[in-house]
mmCIF file as Biopython writes it, N, C-alpha, C and O atoms, coordinates in Angstrom:
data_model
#
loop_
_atom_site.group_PDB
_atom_site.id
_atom_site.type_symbol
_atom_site.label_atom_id
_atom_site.label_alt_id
_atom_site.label_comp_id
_atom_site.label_asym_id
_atom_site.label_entity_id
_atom_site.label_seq_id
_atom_site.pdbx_PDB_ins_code
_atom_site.Cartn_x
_atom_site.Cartn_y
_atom_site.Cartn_z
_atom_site.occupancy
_atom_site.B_iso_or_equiv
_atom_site.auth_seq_id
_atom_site.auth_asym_id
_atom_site.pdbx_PDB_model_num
ATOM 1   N N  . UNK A ? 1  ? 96.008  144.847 35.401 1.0 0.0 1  A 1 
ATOM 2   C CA . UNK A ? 1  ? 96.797  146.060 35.262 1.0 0.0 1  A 1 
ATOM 3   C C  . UNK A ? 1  ? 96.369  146.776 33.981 1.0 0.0 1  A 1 
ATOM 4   O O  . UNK A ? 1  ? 95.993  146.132 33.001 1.0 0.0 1  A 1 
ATOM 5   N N  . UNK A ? 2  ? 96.441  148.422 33.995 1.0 0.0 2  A 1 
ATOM 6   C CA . UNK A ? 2  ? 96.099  148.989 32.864 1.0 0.0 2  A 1 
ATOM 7   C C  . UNK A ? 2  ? 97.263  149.549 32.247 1.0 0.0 2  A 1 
ATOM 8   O O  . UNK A ? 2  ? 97.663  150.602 32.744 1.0 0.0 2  A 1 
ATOM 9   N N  . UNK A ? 3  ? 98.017  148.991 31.089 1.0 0.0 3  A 1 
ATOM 10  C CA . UNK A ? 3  ? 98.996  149.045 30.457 1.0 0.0 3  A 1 
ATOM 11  C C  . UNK A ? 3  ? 98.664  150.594 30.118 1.0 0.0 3  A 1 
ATOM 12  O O  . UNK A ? 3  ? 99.692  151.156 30.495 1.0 0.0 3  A 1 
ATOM 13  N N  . UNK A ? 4  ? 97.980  151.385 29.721 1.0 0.0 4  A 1 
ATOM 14  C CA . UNK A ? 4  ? 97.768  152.342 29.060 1.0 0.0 4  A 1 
ATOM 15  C C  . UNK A ? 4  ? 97.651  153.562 30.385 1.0 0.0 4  A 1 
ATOM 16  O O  . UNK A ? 4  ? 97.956  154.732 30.155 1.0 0.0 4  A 1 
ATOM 17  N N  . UNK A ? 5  ? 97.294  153.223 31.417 1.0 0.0 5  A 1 
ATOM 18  C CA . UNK A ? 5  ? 97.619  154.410 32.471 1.0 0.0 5  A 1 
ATOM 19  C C  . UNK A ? 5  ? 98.987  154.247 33.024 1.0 0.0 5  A 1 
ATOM 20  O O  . UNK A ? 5  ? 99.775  155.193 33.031 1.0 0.0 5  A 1 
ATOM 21  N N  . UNK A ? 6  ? 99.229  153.316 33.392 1.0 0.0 6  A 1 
ATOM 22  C CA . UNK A ? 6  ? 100.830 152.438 33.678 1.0 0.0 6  A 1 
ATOM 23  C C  . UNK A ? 6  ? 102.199 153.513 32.591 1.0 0.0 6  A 1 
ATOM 24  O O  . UNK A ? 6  ? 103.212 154.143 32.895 1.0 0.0 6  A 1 
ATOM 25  N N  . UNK A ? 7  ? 101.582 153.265 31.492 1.0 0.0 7  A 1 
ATOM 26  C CA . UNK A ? 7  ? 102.513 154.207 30.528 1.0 0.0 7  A 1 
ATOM 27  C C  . UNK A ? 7  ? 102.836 155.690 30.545 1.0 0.0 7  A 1 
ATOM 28  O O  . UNK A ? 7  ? 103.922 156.264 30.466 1.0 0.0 7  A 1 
ATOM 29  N N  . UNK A ? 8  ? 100.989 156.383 30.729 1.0 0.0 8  A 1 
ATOM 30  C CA . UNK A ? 8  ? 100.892 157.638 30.903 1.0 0.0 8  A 1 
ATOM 31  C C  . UNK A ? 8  ? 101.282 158.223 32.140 1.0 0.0 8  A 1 
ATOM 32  O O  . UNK A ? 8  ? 101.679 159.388 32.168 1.0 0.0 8  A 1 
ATOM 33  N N  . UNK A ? 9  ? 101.217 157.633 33.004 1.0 0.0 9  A 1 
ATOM 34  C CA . UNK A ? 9  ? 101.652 158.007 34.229 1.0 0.0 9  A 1 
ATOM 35  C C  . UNK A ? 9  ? 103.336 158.150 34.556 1.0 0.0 9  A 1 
ATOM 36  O O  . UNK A ? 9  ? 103.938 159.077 35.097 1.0 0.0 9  A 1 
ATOM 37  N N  . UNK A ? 10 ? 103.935 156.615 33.904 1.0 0.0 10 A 1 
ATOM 38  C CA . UNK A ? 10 ? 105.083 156.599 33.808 1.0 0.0 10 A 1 
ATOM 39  C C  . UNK A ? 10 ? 105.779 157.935 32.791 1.0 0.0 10 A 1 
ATOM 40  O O  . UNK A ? 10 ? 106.848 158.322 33.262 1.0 0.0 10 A 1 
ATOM 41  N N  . UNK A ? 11 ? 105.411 158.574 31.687 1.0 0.0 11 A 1 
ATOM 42  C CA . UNK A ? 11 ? 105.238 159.589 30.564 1.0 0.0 11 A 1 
ATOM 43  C C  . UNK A ? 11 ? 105.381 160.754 31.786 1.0 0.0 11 A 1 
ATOM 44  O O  . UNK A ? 11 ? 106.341 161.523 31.813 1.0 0.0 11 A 1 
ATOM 45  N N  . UNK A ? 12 ? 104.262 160.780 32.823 1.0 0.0 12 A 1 
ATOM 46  C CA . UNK A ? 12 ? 104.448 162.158 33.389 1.0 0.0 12 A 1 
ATOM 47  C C  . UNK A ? 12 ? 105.260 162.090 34.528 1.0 0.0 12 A 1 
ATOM 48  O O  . UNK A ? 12 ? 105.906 163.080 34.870 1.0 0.0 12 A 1 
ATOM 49  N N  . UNK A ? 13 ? 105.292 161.334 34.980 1.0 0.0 13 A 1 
ATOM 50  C CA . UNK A ? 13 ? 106.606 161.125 36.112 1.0 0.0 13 A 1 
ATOM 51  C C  . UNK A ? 13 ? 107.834 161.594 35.422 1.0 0.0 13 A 1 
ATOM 52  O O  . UNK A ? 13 ? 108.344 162.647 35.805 1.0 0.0 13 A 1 
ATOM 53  N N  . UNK A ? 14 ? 108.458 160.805 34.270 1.0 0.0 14 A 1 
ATOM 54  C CA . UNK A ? 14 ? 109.901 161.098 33.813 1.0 0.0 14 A 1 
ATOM 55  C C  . UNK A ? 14 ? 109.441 162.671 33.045 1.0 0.0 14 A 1 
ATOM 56  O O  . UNK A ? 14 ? 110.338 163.474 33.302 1.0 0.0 14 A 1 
ATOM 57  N N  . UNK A ? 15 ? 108.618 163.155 32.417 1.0 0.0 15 A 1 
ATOM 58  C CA . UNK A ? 15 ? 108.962 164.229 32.224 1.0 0.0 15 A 1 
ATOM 59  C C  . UNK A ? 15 ? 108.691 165.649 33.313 1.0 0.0 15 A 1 
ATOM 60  O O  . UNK A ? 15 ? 108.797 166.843 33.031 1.0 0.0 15 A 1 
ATOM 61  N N  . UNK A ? 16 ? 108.414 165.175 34.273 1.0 0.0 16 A 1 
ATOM 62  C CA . UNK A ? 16 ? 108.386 166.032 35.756 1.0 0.0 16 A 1 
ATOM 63  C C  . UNK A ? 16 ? 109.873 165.756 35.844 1.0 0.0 16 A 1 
ATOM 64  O O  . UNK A ? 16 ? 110.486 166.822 35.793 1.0 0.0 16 A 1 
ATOM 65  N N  . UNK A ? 17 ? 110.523 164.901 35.936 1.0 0.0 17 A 1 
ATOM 66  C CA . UNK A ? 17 ? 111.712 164.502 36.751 1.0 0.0 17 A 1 
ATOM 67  C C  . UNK A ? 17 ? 113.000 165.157 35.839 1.0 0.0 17 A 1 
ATOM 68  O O  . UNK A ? 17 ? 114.044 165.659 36.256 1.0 0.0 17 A 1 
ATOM 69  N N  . UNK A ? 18 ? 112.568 164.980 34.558 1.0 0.0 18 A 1 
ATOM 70  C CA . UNK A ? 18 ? 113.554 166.046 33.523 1.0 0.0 18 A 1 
ATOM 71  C C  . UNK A ? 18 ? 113.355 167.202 33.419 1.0 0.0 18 A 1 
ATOM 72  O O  . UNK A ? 18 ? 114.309 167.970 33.300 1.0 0.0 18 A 1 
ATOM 73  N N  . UNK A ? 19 ? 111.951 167.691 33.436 1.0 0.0 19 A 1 
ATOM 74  C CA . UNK A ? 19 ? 111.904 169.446 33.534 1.0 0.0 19 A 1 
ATOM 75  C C  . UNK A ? 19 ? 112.672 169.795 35.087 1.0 0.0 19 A 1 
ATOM 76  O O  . UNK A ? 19 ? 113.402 170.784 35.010 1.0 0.0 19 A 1 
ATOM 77  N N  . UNK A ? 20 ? 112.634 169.274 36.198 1.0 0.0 20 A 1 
ATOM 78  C CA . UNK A ? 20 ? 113.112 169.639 37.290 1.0 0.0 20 A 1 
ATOM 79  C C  . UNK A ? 20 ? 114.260 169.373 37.819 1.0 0.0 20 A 1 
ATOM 80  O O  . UNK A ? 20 ? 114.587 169.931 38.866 1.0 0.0 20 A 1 
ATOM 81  N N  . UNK A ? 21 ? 115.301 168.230 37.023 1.0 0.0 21 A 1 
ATOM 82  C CA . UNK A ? 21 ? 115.932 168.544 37.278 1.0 0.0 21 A 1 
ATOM 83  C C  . UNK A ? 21 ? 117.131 168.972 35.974 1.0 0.0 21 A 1 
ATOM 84  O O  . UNK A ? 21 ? 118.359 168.977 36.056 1.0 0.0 21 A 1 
ATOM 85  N N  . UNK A ? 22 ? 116.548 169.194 35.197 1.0 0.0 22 A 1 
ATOM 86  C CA . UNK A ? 22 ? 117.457 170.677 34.409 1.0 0.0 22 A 1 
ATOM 87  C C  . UNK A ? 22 ? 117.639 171.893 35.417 1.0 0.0 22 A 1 
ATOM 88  O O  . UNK A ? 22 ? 118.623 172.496 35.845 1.0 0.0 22 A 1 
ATOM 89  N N  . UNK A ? 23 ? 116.219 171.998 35.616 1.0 0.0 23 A 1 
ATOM 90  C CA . UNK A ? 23 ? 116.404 173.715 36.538 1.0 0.0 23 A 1 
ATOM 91  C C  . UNK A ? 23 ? 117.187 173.463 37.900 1.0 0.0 23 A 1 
ATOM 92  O O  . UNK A ? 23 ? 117.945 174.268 38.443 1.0 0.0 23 A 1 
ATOM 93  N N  . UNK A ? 24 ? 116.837 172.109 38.373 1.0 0.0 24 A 1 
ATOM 94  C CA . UNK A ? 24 ? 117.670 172.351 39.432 1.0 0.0 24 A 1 
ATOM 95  C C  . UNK A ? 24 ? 119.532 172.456 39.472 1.0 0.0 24 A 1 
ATOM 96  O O  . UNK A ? 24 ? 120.249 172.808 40.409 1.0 0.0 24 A 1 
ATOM 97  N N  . UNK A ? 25 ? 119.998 171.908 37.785 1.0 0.0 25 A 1 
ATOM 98  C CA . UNK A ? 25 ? 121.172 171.683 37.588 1.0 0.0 25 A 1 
ATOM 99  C C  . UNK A ? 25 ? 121.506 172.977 36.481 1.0 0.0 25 A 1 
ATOM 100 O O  . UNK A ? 25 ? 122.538 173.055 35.814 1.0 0.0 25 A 1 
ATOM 101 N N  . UNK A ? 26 ? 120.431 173.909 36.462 1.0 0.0 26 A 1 
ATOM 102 C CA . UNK A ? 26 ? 120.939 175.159 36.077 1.0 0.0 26 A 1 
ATOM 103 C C  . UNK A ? 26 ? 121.120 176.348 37.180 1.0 0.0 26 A 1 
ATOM 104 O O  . UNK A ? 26 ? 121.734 177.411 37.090 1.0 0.0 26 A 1 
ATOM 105 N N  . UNK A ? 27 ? 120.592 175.955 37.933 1.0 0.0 27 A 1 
ATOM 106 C CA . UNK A ? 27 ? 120.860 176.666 39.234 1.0 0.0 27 A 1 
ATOM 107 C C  . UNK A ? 27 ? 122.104 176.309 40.070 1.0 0.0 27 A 1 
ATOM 108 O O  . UNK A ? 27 ? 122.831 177.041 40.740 1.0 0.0 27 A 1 
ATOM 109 N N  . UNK A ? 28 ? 122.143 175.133 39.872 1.0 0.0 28 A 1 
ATOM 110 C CA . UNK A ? 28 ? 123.952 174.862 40.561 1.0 0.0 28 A 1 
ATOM 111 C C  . UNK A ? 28 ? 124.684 175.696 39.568 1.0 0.0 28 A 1 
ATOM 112 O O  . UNK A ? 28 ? 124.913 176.893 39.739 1.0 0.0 28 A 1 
ATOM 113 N N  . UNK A ? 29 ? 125.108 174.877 38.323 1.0 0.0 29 A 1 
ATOM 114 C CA . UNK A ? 29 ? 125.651 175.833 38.111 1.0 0.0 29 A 1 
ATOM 115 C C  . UNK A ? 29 ? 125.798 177.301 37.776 1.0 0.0 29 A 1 
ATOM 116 O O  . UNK A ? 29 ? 126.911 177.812 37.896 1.0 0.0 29 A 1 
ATOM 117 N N  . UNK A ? 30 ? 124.672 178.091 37.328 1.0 0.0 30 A 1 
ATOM 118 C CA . UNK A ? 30 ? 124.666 178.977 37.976 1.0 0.0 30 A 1 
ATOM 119 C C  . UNK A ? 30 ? 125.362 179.820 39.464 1.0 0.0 30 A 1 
ATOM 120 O O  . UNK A ? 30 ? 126.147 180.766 39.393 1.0 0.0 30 A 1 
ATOM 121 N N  . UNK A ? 31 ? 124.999 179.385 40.380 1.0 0.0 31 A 1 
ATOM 122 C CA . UNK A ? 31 ? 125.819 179.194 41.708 1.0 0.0 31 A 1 
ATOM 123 C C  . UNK A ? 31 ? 127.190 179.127 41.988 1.0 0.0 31 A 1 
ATOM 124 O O  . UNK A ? 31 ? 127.941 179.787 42.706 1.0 0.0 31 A 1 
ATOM 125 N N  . UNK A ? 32 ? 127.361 177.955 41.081 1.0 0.0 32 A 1 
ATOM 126 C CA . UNK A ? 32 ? 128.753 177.643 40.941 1.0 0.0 32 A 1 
ATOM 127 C C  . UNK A ? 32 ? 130.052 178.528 40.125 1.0 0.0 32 A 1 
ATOM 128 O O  . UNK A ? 32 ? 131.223 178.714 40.456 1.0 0.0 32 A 1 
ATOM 129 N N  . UNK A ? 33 ? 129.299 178.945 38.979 1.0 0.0 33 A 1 
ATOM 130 C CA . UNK A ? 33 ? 130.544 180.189 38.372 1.0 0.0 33 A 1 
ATOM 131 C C  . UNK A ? 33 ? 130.148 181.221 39.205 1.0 0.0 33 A 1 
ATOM 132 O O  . UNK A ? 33 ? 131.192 181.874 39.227 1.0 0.0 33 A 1 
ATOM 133 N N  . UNK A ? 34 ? 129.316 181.861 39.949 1.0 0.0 34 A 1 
ATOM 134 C CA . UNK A ? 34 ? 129.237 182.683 40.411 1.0 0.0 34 A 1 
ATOM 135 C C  . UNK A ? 34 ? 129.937 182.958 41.747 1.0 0.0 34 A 1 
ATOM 136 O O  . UNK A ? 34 ? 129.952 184.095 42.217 1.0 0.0 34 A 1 
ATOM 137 N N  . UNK A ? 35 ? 130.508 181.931 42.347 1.0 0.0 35 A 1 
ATOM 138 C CA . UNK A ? 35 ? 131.000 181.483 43.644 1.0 0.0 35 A 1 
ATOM 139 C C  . UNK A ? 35 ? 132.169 181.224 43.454 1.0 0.0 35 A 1 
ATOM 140 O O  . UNK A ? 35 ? 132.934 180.991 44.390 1.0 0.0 35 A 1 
ATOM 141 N N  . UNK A ? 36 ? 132.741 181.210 41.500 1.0 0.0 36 A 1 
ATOM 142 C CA . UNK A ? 36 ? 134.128 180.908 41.413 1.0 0.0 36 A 1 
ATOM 143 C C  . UNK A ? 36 ? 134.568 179.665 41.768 1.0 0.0 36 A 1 
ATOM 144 O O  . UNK A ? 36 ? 135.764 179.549 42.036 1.0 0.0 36 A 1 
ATOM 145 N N  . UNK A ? 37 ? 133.518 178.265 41.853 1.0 0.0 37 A 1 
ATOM 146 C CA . UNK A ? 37 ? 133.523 176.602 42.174 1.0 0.0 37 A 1 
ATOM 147 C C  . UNK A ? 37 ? 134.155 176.219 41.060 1.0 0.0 37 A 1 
ATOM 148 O O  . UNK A ? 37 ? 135.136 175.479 40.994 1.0 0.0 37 A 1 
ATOM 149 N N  . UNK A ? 38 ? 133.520 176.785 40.103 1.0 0.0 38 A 1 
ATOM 150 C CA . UNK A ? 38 ? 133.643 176.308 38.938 1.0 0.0 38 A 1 
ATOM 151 C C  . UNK A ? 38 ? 134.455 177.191 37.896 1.0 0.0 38 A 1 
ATOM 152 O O  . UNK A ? 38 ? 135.085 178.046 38.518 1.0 0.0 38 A 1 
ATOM 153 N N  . UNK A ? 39 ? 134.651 177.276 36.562 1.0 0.0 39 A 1 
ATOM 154 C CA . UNK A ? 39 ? 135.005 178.190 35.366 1.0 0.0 39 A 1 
ATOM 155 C C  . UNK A ? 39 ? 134.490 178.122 34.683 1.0 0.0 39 A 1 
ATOM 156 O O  . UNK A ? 39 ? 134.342 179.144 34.013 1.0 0.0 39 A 1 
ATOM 157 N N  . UNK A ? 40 ? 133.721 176.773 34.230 1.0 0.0 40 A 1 
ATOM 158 C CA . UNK A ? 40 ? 133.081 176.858 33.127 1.0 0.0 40 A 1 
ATOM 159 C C  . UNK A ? 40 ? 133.150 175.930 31.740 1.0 0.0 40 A 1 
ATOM 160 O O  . UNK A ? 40 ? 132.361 175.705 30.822 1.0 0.0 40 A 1 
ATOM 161 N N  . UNK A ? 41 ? 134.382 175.550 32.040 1.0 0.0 41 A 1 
ATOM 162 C CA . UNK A ? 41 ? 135.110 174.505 31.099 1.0 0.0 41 A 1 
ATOM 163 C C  . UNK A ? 41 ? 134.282 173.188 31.237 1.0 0.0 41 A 1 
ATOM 164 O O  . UNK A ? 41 ? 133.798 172.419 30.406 1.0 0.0 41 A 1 
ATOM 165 N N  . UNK A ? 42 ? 134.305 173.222 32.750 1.0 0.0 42 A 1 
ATOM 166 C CA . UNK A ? 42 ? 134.527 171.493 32.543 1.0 0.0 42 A 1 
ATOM 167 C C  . UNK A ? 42 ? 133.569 170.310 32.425 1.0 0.0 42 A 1 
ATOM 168 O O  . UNK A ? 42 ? 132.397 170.589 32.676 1.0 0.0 42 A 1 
ATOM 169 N N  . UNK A ? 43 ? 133.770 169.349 32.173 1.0 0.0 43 A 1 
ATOM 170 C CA . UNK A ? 43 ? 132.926 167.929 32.072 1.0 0.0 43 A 1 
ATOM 171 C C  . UNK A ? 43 ? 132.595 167.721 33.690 1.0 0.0 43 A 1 
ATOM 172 O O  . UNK A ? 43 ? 133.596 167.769 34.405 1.0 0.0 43 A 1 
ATOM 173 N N  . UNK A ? 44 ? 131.681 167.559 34.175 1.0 0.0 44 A 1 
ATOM 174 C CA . UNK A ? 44 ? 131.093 166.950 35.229 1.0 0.0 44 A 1 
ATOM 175 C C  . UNK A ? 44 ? 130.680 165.586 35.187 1.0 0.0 44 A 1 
ATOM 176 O O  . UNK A ? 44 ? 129.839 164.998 34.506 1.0 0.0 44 A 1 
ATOM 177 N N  . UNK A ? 45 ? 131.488 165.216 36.094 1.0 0.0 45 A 1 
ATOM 178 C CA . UNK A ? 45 ? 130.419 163.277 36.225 1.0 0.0 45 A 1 
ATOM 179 C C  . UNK A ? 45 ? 129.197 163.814 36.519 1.0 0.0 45 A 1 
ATOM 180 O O  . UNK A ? 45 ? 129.035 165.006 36.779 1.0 0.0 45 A 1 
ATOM 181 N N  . UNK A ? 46 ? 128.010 162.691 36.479 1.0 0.0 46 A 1 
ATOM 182 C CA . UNK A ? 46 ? 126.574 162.760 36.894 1.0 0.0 46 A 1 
ATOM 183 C C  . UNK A ? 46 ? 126.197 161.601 37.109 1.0 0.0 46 A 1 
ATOM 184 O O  . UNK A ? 46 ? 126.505 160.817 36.212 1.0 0.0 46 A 1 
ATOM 185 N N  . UNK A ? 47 ? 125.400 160.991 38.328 1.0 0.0 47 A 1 
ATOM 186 C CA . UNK A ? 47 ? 124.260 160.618 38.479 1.0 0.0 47 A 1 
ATOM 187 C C  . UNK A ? 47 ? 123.284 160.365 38.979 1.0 0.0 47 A 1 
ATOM 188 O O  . UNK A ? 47 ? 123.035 160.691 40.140 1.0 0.0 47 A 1 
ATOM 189 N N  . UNK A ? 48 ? 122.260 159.535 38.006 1.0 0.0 48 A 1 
ATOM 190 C CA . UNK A ? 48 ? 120.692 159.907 38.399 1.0 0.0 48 A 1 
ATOM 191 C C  . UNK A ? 48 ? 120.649 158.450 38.806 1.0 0.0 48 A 1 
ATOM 192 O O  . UNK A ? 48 ? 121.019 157.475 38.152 1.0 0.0 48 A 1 
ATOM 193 N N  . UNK A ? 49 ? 120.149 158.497 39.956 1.0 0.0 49 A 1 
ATOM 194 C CA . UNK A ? 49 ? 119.077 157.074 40.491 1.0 0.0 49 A 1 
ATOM 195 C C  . UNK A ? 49 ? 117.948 156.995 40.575 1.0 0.0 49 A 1 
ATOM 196 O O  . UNK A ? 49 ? 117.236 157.858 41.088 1.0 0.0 49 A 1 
ATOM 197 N N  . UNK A ? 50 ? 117.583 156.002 40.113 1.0 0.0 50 A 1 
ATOM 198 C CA . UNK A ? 50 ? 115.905 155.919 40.147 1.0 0.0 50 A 1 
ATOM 199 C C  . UNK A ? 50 ? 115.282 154.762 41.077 1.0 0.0 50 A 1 
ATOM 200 O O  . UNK A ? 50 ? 115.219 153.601 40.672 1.0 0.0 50 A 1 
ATOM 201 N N  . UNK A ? 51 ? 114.843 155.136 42.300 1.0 0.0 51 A 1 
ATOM 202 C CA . UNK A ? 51 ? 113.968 154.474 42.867 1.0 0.0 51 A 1 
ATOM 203 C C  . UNK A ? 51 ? 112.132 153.841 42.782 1.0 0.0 51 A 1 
ATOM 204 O O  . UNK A ? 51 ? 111.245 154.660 42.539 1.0 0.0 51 A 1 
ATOM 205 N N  . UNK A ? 52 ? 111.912 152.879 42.931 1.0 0.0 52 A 1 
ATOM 206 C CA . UNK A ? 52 ? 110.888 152.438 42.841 1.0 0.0 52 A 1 
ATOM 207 C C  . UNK A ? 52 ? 110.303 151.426 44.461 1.0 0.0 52 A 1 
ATOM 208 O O  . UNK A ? 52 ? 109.921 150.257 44.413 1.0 0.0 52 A 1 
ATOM 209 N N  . UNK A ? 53 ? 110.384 152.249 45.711 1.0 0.0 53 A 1 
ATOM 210 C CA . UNK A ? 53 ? 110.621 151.094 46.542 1.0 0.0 53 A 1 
ATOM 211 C C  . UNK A ? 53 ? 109.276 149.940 46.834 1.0 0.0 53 A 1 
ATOM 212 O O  . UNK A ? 53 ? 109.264 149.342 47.911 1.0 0.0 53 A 1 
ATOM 213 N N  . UNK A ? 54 ? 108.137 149.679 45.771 1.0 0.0 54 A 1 
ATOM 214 C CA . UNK A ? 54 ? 107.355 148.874 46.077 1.0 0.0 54 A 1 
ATOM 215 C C  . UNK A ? 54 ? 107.595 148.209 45.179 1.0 0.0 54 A 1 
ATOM 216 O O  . UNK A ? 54 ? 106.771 147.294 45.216 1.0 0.0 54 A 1 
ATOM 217 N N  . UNK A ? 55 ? 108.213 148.089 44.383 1.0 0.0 55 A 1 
ATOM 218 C CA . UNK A ? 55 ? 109.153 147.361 43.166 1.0 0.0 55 A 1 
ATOM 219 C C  . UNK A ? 55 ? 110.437 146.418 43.568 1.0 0.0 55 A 1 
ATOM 220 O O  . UNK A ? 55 ? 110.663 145.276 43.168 1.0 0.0 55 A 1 
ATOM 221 N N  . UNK A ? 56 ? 111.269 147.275 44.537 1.0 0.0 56 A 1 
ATOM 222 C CA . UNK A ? 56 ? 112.345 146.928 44.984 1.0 0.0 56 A 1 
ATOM 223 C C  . UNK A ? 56 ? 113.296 146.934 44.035 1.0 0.0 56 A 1 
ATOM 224 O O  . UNK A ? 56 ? 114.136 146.051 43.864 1.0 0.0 56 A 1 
ATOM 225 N N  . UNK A ? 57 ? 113.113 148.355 43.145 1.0 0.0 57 A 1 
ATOM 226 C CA . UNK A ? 57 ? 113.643 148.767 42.110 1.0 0.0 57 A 1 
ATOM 227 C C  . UNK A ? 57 ? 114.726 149.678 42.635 1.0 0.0 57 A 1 
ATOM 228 O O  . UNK A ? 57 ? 114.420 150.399 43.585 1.0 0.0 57 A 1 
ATOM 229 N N  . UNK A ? 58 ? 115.650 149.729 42.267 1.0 0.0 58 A 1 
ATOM 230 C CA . UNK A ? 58 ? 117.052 150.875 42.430 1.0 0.0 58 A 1 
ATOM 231 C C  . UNK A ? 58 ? 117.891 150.756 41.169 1.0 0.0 58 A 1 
ATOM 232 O O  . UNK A ? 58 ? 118.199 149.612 40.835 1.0 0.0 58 A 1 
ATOM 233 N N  . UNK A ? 59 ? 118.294 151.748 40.439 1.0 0.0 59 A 1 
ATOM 234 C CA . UNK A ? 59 ? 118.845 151.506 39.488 1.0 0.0 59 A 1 
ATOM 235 C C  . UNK A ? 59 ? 119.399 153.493 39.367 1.0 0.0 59 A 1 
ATOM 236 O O  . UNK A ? 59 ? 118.805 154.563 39.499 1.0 0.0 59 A 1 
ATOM 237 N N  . UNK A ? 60 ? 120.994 153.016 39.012 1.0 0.0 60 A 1 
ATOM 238 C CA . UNK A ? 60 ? 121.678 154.425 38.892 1.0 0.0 60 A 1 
ATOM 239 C C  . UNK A ? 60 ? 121.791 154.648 37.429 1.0 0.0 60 A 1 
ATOM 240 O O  . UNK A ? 60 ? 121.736 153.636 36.731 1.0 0.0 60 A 1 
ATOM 241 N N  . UNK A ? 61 ? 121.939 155.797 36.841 1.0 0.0 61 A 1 
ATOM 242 C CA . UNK A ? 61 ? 122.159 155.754 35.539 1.0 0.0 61 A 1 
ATOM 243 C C  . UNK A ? 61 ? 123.515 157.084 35.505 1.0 0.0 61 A 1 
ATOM 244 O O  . UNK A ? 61 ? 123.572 158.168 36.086 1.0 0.0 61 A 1 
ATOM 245 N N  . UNK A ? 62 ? 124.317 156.518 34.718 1.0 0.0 62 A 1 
ATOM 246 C CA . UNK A ? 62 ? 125.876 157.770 35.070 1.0 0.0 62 A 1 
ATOM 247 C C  . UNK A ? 62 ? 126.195 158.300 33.302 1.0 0.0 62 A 1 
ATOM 248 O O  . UNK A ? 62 ? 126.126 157.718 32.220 1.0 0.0 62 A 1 
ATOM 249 N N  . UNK A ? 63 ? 126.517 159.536 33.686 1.0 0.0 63 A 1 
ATOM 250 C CA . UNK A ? 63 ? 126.950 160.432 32.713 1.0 0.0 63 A 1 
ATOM 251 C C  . UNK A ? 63 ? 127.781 161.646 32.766 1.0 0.0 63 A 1 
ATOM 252 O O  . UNK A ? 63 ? 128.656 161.543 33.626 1.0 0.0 63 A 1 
ATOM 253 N N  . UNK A ? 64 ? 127.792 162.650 32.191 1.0 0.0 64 A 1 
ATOM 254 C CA . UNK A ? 64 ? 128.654 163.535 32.430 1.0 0.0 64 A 1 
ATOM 255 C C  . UNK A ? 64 ? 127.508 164.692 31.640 1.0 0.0 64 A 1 
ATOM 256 O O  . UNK A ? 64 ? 126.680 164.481 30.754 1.0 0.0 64 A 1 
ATOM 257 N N  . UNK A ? 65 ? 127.948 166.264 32.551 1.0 0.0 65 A 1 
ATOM 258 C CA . UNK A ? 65 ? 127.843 167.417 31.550 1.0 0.0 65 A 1 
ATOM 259 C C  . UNK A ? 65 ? 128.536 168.395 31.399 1.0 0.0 65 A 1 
ATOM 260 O O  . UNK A ? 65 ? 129.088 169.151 32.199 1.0 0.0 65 A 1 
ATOM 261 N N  . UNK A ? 66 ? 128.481 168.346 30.181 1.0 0.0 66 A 1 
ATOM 262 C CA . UNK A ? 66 ? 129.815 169.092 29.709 1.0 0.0 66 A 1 
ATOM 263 C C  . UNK A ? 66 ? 129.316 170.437 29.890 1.0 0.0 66 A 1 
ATOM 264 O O  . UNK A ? 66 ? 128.093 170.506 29.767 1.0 0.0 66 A 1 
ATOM 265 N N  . UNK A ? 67 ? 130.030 171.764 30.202 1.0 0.0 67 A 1 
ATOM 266 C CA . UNK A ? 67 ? 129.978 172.964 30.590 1.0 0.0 67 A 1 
ATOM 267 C C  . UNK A ? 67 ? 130.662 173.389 28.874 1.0 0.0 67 A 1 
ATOM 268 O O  . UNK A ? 67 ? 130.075 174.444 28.637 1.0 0.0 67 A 1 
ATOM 269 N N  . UNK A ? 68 ? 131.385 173.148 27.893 1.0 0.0 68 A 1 
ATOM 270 C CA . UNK A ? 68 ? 131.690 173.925 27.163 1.0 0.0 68 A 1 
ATOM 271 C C  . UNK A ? 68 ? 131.474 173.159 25.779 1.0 0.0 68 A 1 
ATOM 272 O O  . UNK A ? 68 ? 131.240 171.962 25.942 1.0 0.0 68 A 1 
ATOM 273 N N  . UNK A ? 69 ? 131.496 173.507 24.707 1.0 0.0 69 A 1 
ATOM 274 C CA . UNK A ? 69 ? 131.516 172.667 23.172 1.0 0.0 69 A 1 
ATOM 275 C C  . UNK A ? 69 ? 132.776 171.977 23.157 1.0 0.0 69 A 1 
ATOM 276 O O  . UNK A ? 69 ? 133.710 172.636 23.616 1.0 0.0 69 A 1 
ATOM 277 N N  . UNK A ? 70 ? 133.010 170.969 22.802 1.0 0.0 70 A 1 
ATOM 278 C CA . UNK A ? 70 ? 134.074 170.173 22.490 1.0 0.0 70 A 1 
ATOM 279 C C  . UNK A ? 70 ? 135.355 171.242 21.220 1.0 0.0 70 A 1 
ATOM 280 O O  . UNK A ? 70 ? 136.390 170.720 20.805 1.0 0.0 70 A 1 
#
């Protein structure tokens, strides 16, 4: 195994997977105050799962985003 492509590869996967899905979770909401779903306030649960199925990897990771400053 090449530890050093293994890394870089892993490097561009997660930062594909964070540039895309910001935009895709600025476009909900977006959508969402615009549709009156939402207001704007609030904390949202979140989460992200990450699959690996030649791994037999599954793993969720949970959070929240907050829509306003504390």
């Amino acid at each position: 195994m090449d530890e050093e492509a293994l890394n870089l590869s892993m490097r561009k996967f997660l930062k594909m997977v964070g540039v895309s899905s910001q935009r895709e979770i600025e476009h909900a909401v977006a959508a969402a105050l615009e549709k009156g779903r939402i207001a704007g306030g609030e904390t949202l649960p979140a989460t992200m799962t990450l699959a690996v199925p030649g791994l037999q990897l599954q793993v969720s990771f949970d959070g929240e985003l907050k829509l306003a400053a504390e």
